[in-house]
N, C-alpha and C positions, 0 to 999 in steps of 0.2 A: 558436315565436315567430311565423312566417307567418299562425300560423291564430288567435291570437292579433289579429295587424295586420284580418286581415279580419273579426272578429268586432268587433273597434271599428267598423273604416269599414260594415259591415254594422247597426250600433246607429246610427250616423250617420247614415245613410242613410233608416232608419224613422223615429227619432224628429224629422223635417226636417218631416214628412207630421202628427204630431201639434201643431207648432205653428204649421200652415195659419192664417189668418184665416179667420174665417167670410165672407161676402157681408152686402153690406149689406142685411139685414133688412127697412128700413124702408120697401121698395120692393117687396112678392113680389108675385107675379102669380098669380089663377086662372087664366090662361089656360094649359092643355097645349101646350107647342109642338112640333112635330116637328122632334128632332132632327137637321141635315144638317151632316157633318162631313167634313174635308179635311185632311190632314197641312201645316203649315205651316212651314216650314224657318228659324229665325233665325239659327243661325248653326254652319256648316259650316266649317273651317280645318287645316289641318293646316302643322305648319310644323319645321324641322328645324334643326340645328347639326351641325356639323364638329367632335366629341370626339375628343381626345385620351388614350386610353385606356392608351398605351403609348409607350414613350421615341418609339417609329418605329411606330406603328402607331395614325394616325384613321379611326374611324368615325361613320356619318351616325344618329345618333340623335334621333327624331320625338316631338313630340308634337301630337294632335288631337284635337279636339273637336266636339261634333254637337250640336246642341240642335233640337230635331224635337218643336212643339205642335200643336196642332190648330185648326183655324177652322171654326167653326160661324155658324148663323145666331144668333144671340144673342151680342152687343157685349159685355155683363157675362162670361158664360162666357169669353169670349177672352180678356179682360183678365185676368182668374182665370189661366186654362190659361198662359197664356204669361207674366203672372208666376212660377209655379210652374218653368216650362221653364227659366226664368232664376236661377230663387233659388240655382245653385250658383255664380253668378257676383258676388253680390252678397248680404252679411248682412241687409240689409232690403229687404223684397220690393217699397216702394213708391220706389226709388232712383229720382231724378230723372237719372243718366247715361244715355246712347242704349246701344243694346245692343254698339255697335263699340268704345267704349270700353270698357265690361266683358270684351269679347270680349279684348282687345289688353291691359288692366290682368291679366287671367289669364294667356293667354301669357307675359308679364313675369313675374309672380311665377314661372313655371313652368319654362320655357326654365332657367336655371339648373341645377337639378334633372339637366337630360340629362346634365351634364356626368360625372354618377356612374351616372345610371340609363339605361337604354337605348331606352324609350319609357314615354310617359304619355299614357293615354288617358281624355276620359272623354266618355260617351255618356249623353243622355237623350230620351227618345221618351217621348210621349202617344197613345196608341191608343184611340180610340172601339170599345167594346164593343159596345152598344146601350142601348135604351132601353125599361121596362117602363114603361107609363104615364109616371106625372108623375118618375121616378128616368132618371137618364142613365149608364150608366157609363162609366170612362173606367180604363184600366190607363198606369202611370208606370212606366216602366222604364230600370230606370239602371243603369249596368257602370261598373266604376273600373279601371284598372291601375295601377300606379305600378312597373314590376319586380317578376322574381321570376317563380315558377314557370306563377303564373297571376294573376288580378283578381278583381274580385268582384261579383255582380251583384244586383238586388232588384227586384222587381214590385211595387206597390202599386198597390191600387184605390180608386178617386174614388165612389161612389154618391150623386150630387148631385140637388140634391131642385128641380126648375128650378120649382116655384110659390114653396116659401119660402126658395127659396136657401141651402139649407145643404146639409152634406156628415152622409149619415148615419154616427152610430158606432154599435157594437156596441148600448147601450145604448136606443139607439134602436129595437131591433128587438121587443125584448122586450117579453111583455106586464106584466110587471113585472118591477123588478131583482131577486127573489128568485129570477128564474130563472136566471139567470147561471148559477149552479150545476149546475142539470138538464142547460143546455147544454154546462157543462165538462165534464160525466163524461161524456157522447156524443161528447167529442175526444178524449177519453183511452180510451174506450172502441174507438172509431174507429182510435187509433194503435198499441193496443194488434194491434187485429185486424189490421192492415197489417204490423208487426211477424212478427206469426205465420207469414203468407202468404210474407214473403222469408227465415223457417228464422232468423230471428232472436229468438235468448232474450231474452223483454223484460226487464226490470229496471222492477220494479213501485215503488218508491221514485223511480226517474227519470221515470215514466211519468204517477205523482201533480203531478209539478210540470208539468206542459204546463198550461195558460192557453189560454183565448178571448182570440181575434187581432180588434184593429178590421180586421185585413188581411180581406175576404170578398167575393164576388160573387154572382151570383142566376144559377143558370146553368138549363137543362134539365133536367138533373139532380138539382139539388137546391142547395144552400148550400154554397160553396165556402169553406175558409176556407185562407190561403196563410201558410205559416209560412218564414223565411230560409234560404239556408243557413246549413248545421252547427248550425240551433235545435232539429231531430227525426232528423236523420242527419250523413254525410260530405259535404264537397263534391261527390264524384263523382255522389251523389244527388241533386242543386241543393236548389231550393225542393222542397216538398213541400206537398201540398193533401190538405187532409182534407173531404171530400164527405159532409155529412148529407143524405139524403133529407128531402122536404119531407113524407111523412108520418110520420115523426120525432120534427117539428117542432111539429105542431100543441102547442096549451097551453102553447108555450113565446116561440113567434115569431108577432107578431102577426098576426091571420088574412088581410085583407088586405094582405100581406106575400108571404104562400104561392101568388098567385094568376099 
C-alpha cells in the first residue's frame, strides 16, 4: 500500500511539469543572452502543534516547507521559474494571491493532518544547470513526506529555449518522429545492459514496456534521460538515468543538438 501512495504522488508530481504553460511566443528574441543565475528563496517555514497521541502522552509534531527558485537576468524566465516554485501552493499558476497567503492557506489546510501524522514536509528547489547556447537548463526538485517509513522524491528537467521561449520535449529533439522508436530501443537496450551489470535477470517482457522520458539533459557525457523512482527499479535505488552516448545519437537527434 506505501509504494502504492508514492507511485501516485510520484505520477503527480511528473505529470505537474507536463501541463507547464508554454511562454509567451509572441515575443522571442534573436538575441543569446547569458545566462546569470542565483537561488531565490520564497518561502521557508516550519511550524508545529502539541498532538495528542495518547490519553497522557503529547508530542510536538512539524510541518515545513521550502520553496527555493532561481533569479536570473531575464524578468520573463523569473516570472516562469517562480510561478513553477509556487504551483504546489496554488491550482492556477497565474493566482492573483501574494505568496504569504498561499504560504498560510497551506499550512491551514495542513496543520490538521499533524494531529494523526507525525511530520509533513514538502520541499522544492530550481537549480540552474547551465547553459548550451541558445538552451538553458534548469533541474526541479521536489521531495514529499506526509508519514510513514520514508517520502518521495522527483527531479525534472526544464531545457528552455531562451530565443523562442519554449521548453523543449522529447519530440523536439528528433530529426523526425519516426525516430522515436530507434531511440526507445537504445533505453531498453541501455536498461537492459544496466540490469546485467547489478547480476540482475532481466525480464525481457518488462523491459519492452520502458518508454522515452520528456525527463532528459545534455550532459558531457551524452544524453541523460532520468526515469522515477520504482519506474526501472526499488526505492533503495532512487531515480535512475539512462546515458546515450552522443555518438549513438547521430541520425536520430538533431545534428545541431549533438554539439
Amino acid at each position: 500500500m506505501r509504494k502504492s501512495i508514492l507511485l501516485v504522488i510520484t505520477v503527480l508530481l511528473s505529470a505537474c511539469f507536463d501541463k507547464l504553460p508554454f511562454f509567451n511566443t509572441s515575443s522571442p528574441t534573436n538575441q543569446v543572452v547569458a545566462i546569470q543565475s542565483d537561488f531565490h528563496i520564497l518561502a521557508q517555514r516550519l511550524q508545529c502543534i502539541n498532538a495528542k497521541v495518547e490519553a497522557d502522552l503529547i508530542e510536538e509534531h512539524c510541518a515545513s516547507l521550502s520553496l527555493i527558485s532561481q533569479k536570473t537576468n531575464l524578468d520573463w524566465l523569473n516570472q516562469f521559474l517562480d510561478s513553477l516554485t509556487l504551483s504546489v501552493l496554488t491550482e492556477t499558476k497565474s493566482s492573483e494571491q501574494g505568496v504569504e497567503q498561499l504560504v498560510q492557506k497551506w499550512f491551514n489546510d495542513v496543520l490538521p493532518e499533524l494531529e494523526i501524522n507525525q511530520g509533513w514536509d514538502y520541499t522544492r528547489e530550481i537549480h540552474f544547470i547551465g547553459q548550451r547556447g541558445r538552451v538553458a537548463t534548469f533541474s526541479v526538485i521536489t521531495s514529499y513526506y506526509t508519514g510513514g517509513a520514508h517520502g518521495i522524491y522527483d527531479t525534472q528537467f526544464l531545457n528552455i529555449d531562451l530565443t523562442d521561449k519554449v521548453i523543449y520535449q522529447l519530440k523536439d529533439l528528433l530529426v523526425s518522429p519516426d525516430k522515436l522508436s530507434a531511440l526507445t530501443q537504445l533505453l531498453r537496450e541501455k536498461n537492459m545492459a544496466r540490469l546485467n551489470g547489478l547480476g540482475i535477470t532481466a525480464d525481457n517482457m518488462e523491459n519492452e514496456q520502458l518508454q522515452a522520458t520528456n525527463n532528459f539533459v545534455f550532459t558531457i557525457n551524452g544524453l541523460v534521460f532520468r526515469y522515477p523512482v520504482y519506474t526501472l527499479g526499488s526505492y533503495a535505488e532512487g531515480e535512475i538515468d539512462l546515458i546515450l552516448p552522443y555518438s549513438q545519437l547521430k541520425g536520430i537527434i538533431k545534428p545541431e543538438l549533438l554539439h
